[in-house]
N, C-alpha and C positions, 0 to 999 in steps of 0.2 A: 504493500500500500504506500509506502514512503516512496519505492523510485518511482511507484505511479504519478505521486504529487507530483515529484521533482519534476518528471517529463511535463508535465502539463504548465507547471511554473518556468518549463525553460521554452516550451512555444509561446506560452504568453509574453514572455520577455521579448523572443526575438517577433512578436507580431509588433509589441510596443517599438522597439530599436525600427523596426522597418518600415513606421511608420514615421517618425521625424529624422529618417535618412533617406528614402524615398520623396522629395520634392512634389513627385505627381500627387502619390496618396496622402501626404499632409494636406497641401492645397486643399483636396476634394475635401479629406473627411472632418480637417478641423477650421478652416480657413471660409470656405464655403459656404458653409452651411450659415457663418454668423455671418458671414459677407451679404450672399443674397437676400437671407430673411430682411437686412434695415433694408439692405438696397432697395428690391421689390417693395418693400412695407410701405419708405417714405415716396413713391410714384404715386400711392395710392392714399394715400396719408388723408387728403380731405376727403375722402371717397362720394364726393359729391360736385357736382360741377354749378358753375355758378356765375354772372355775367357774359353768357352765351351772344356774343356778335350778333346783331338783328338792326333789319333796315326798314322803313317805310317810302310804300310810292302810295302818292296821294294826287289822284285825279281829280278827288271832289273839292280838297281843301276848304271844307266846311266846319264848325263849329265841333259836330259830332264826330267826325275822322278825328280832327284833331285831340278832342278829349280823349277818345281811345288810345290812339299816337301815346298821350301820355299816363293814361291810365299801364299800359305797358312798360312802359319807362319807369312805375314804380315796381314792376314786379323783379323780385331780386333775383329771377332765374334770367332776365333779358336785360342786353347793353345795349339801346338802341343807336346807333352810330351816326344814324343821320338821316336824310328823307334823300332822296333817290330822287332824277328826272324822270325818270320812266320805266315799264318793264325792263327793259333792252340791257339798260346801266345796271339792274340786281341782278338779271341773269350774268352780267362781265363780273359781278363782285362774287358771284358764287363760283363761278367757275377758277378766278382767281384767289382760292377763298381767305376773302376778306372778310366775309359774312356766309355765316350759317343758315341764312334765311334771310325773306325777305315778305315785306306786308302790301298788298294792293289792294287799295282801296278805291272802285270806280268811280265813275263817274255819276250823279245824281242818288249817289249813295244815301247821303240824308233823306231828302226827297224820299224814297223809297219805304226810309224809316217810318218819315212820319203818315206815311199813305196805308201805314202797317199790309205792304206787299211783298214785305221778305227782300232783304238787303241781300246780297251777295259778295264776298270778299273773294279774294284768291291767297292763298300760304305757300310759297316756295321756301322748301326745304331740300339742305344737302344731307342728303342720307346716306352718303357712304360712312358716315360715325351714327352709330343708331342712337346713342347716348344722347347725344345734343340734340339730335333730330326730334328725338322723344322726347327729353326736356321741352323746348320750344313750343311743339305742338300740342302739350298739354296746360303750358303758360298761355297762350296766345287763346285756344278755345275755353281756359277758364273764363279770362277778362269777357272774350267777346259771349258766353254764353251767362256771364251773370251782367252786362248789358242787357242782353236781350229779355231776359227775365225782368229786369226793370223798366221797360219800355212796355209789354207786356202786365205787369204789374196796373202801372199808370193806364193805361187803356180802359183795362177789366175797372178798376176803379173810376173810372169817368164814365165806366156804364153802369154806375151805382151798385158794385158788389164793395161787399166788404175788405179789408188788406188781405183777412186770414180763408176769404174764398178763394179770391184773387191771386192768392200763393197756390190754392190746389187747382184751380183751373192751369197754372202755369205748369206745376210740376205737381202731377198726379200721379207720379211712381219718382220715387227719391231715394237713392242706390245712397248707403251709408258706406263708403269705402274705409277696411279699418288697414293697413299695413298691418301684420303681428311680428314676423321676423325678421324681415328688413324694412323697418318704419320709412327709412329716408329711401329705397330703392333705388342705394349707389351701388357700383358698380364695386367699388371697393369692398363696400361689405361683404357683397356677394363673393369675388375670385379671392382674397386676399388668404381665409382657412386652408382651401385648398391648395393655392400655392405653396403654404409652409410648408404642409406634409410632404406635399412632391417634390420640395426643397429637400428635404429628410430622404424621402426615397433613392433617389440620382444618388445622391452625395453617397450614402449608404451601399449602392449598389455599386456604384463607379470604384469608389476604393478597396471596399474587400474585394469584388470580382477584382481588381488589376492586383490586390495583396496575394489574393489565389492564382491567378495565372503566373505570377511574379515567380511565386515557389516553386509552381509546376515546369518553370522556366530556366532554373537555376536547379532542380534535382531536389529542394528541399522536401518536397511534399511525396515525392518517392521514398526519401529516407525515414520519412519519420510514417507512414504507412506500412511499411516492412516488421515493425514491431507490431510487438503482440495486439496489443490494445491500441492500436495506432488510430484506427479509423474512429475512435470515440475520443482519443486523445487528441487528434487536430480537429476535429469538431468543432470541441467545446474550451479546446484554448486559441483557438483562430478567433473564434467570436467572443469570447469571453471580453476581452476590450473594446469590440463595437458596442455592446449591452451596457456596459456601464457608459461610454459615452454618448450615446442616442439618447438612454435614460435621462443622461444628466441635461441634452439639449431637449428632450419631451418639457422636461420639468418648465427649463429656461423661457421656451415660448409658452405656456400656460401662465406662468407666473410673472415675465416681465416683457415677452415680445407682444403677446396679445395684450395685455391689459395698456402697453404703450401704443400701438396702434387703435387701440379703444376695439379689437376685436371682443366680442361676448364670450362666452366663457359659461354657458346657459347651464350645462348640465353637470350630475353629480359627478366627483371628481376620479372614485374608484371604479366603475367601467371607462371611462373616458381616460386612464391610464393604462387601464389591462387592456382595455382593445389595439390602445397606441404598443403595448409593448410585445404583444401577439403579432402588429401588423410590421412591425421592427424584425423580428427572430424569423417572420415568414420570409421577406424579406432580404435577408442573410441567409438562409438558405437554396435562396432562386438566385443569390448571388455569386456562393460558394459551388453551385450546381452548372453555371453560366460558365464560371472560371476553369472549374474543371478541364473545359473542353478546348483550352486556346491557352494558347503553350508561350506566348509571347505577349506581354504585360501593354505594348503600345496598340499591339489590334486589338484587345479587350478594352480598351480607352476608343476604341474607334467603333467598335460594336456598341457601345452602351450611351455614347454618346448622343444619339441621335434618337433615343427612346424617349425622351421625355417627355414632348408633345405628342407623341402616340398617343402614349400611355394613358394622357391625361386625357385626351380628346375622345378615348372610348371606353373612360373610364363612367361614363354617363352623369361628368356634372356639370359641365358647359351643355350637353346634349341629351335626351331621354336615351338608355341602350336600347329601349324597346324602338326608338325609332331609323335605328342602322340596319345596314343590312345582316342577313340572318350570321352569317359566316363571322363579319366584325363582332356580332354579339358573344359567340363561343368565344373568339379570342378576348375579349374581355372579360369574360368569368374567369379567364385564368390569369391575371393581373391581379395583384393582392391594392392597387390601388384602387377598384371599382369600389371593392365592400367597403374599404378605409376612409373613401368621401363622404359614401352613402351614411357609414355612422358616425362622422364627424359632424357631417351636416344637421344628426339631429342630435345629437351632443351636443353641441356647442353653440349652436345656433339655436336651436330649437329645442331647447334644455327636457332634452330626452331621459329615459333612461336605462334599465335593463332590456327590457317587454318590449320598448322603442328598435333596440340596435340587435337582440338577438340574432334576427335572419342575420344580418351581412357579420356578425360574429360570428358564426354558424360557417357561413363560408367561409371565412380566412381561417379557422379552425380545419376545414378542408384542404384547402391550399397547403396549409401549414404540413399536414398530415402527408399529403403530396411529395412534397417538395422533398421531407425529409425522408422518405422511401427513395425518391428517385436519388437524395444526397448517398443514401447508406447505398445503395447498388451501384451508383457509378463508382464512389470511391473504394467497395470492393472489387470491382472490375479491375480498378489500376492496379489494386496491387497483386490481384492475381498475374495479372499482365507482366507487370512490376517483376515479381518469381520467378513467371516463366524466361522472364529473358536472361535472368542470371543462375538460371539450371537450375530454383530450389523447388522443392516439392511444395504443390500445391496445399495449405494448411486452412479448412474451412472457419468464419468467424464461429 
């Protein structure tokens, strides 16, 4: 039992040595991960957009254009920039975007109002950013539909109804819109969870697969497989240093990355660590399983490189998986980051709890299960392989 220790205490040493003499895998796994998380954080930092570029073309240049003109001008979601000659000029300014939008107000516009014949405006918007586009469009149809309601109001009241009929004749169905998880419905709040964890993922992935390939690269992970207990012994002191480091960065973003970026924090705190630390160890072993198979440390940097928008984009939080094609769907159940959004998103966001996250707990409990059958069978394969090529008789685990 003692030179069992030892052996374990001296891969764990040379994983720590390999990793602040190795440049590439320090970068990744300790450098990184606190790099990206501000970096990404502070892009999104207001997670709300605000003084959106917005112009006015005013045909009618009447009293009532104009009051709206400025009724807009107080709304803190629009910067109006100035009034325009004509269509022709907001279409140059969108195109060259100087402006997000722009307001036409025709001709005999008033007029119309007061003939109560239903006025007509036109809204150009630049929608290749949806963000603004949407903003905008829901600022601009607030203003002009509680106008309208006031114009309508005064009508019904000069034909002798009451204010409080006057209101139901106006709006006879009144949609009470509440936000509950993302009140302000920025963009921030939304990506910002997600990013951390697939901050965590990559970083994770990137440097033990290239710490694994690394050994398999240099002989080390032949030698120390060759012993008895070998495959349970690089196992569990290869990872043995990522667990505690991960750990210590779960902790880091719960306690001082999200609560700085004012990320929520909704749900109880002991599944919302076991699922993080489940989705970590599965993780490390799709890692260790990856590496296995690529003999050279800079193609394993080159292979893993290029996952990480995959990953995420079929991982079904930017997109339903139910609505990919059937094929992308399999390959995303086998991604430990599908089920890790899905119960982060109602963890932390949506202050979930056990009952809440079971299923996609359920699955990386899969994964996990997975992974580490396919870990124990490749790394007995090599060192069967391993034997045979140095003439020793095959010894079953």
């Amino acid at each position: 039992m003692m030179e069992k220790g030892r052996k374990k205490i001296s891969v764990f040493k040379n994983e720590l040595k390999t990793v602040l003499d190795d440049h590439s895998i320090l970068l990744t796994v300790i450098i990184a991960p606190l790099l990206y998380a501000f970096f990404l954080g502070s892009i999104y930092y207001k997670k709300d957009i605000d003084q959106i570029d917005f112009a006015v073309v005013d045909y009618d240049n009447s009293m009532t254009s104009r009051k709206l003109a400025q009724l807009l001008k107080a709304n803190p979601k629009i910067n109006v920039i100035g009034y325009l000659e004509d269509y022709h000029e907001g279409v140059e300014k969108l195109y060259n975007l100087e402006t997000k939008g722009f307001l036409v107000f025709p001709d005999g516009f008033e007029k119309d109002i007061h003939r109560l014949e239903g006025a007509e405006i036109a809204l150009y918007l630049n929608t290749t950013r949806f963000l603004p586009s949407n903003d905008l469009n829901k600022a601009v149809n607030t203003v002009m539909m509680t106008v309208g309601s006031g114009v309508r109001l005064k009508y019904f009241v000069a034909k002798g109804k009451n204010p409080q009929q006057a209101m139901e004749l106006i709006n006879p169905i009144l949609a009470d819109v509440r936000p509950i998880y993302n009140p302000l419905n920025s963009y921030g709040g939304f990506l910002l969870p997600g990013l951390f964890f697939l901050i965590l993922q990559q970083t994770l992935l990137i440097g033990l697969g290239e710490s694994v390939s690394r050994d398999k690269e240099k002989g080390i992970l032949s030698s120390v497989l060759a012993e008895g207990d070998g495959i349970a012994n690089y196992l569990f002191s290869k990872t043995a240093y990522y667990v505690f480091l991960y750990i210590a960065y779960i902790v880091l973003f719960m306690a001082v990355v999200f609560p700085f970026f004012e990320i929520p924090v909704a749900g109880a705190i002991i599944p919302s660590f076991t699922i993080s630390l489940l989705f970590l160890l599965t993780i490390m072993l799709l890692a260790v399983l990856i590496g296995s198979f690529v003999n050279n440390q800079i193609r394993m940097m080159e292979i893993l490189a290029f996952t990480t928008y995959p990953f995420f984009l079929i991982s079904g939080y930017s997109w339903p998986v139910s609505a990919m094609p059937e094929p992308i769907q399999w390959i995303s159940y086998l991604v430990p980051t599908t089920p890790m959004l899905e119960a982060m998103s109602k963890l932390f966001i949506m202050g979930g709890g056990w009952t809440d996250v079971m299923a996609p707990f359920q699955h990386l409990l899969i994964l996990f299960a997975v992974f580490y059958a396919a870990v124990i069978l490749r790394l007995e394969w090599l060192r069967r392989r391993n034997k045979r090529r140095v003439g020793l008789p095959s010894i079953s685990c």
